[in-house]
C-alpha positions as CSV (number, residue, x, y, z in Angstrom):
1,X,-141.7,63.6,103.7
2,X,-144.7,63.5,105.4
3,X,-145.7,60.1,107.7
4,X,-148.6,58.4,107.2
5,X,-151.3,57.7,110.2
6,X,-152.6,54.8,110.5
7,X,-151.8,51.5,109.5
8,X,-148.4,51.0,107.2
9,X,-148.2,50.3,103.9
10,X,-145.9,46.8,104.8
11,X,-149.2,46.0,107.3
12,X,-151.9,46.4,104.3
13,X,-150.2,44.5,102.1
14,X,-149.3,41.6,104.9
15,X,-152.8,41.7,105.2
16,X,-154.2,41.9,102.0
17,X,-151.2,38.5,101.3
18,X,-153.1,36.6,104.2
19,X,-157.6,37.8,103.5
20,X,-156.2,36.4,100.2
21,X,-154.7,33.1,100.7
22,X,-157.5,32.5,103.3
23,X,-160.2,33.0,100.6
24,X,-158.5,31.0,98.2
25,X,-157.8,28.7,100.5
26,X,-161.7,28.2,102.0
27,X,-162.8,28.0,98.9
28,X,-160.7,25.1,97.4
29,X,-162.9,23.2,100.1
30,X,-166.4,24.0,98.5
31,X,-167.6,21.5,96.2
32,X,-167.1,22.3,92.5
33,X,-170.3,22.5,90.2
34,X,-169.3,19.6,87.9
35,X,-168.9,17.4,91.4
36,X,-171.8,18.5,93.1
37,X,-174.0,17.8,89.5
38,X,-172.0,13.8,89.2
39,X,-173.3,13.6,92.3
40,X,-176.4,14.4,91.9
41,X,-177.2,12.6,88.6
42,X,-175.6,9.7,90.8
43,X,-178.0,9.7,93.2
44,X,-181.1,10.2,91.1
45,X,-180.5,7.3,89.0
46,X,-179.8,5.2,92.3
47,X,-182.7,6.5,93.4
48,X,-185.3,6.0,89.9
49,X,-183.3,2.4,90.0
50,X,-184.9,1.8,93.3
51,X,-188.2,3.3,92.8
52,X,-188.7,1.4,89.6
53,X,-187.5,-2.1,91.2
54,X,-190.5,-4.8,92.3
55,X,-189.6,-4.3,96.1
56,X,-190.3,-1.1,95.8
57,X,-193.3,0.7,97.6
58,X,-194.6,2.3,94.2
59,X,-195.2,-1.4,93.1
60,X,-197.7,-1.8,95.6
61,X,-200.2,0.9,95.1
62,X,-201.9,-0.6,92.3
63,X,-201.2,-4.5,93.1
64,X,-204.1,-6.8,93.1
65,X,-203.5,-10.4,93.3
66,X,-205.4,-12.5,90.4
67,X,-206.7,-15.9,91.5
68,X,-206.9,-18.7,88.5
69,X,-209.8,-17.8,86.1
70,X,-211.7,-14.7,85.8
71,X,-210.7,-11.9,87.3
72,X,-213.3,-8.7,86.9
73,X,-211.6,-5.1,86.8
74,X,-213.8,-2.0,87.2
75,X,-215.1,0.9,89.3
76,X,-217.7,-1.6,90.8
77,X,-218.3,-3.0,94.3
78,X,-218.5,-6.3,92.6
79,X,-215.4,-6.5,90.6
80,X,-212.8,-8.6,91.9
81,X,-210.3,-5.9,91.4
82,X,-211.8,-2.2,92.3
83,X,-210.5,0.7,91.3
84,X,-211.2,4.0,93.0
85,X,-211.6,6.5,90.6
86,X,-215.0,8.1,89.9
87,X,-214.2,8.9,85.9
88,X,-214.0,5.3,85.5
89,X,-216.7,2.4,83.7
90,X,-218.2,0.4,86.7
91,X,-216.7,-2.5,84.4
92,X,-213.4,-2.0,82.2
93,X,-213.0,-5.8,81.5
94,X,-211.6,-9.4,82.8
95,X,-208.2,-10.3,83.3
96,X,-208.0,-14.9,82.9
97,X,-205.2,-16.0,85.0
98,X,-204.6,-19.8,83.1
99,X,-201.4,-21.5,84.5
100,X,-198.7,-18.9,83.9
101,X,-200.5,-16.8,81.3
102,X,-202.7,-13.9,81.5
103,X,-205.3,-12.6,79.5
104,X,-207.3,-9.3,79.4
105,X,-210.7,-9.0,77.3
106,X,-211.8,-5.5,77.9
107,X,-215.3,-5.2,78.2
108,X,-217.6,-3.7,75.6
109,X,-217.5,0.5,75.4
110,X,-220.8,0.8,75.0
């Protein structure tokens, strides 16, 4: 018989037994797909919940406050509530703040 050089065939297979149960064992510790997506879908409707609440910040881009009676809404310096854009009537129309209630009459198209 003739002998092998190198490395045995008891040392391959010792270390074959251990390359194995460390990559089975490392990656028992990464996160499975279905936990990583809970996860995620957790923390996106957390975070739409808290973009959507009245504290939030995307509340406040567009918040005018009315004062009691006419309020004018347009693209004009002299409406009481201005709005920026360009493609926009220099008057869209009056919100009527009365007590608790608000009204909008939108102002003729043409």
């Amino acid at each position: 018989m003739k002998k092998q050089s190198g490395i045995s065939l008891g040392r391959k297979f010792i270390g074959l037994i251990i390359f194995f149960s460390l990559f089975f064992n490392l990656t028992s510790l990464w996160p499975r797909p279905n936990d990583w997506l809970r996860e995620e879908l957790t923390w996106r409707a957390q975070r739409e919940k808290e973009i959507l609440s009245p504290e939030s910040w995307l509340t406040i881009v567009g918040l005018f406050w009315l004062h009691p009676g006419k309020n004018s809404i347009g693209g004009s310096n002299f409406d009481d509530i201005k709005l920026l854009d360009p493609h926009l009537p220099a008057k869209l129309g009056d919100f009527i703040l009365t007590e608790n209630k608000v009204t909008f009459i939108n102002a003729p198209l043409f």
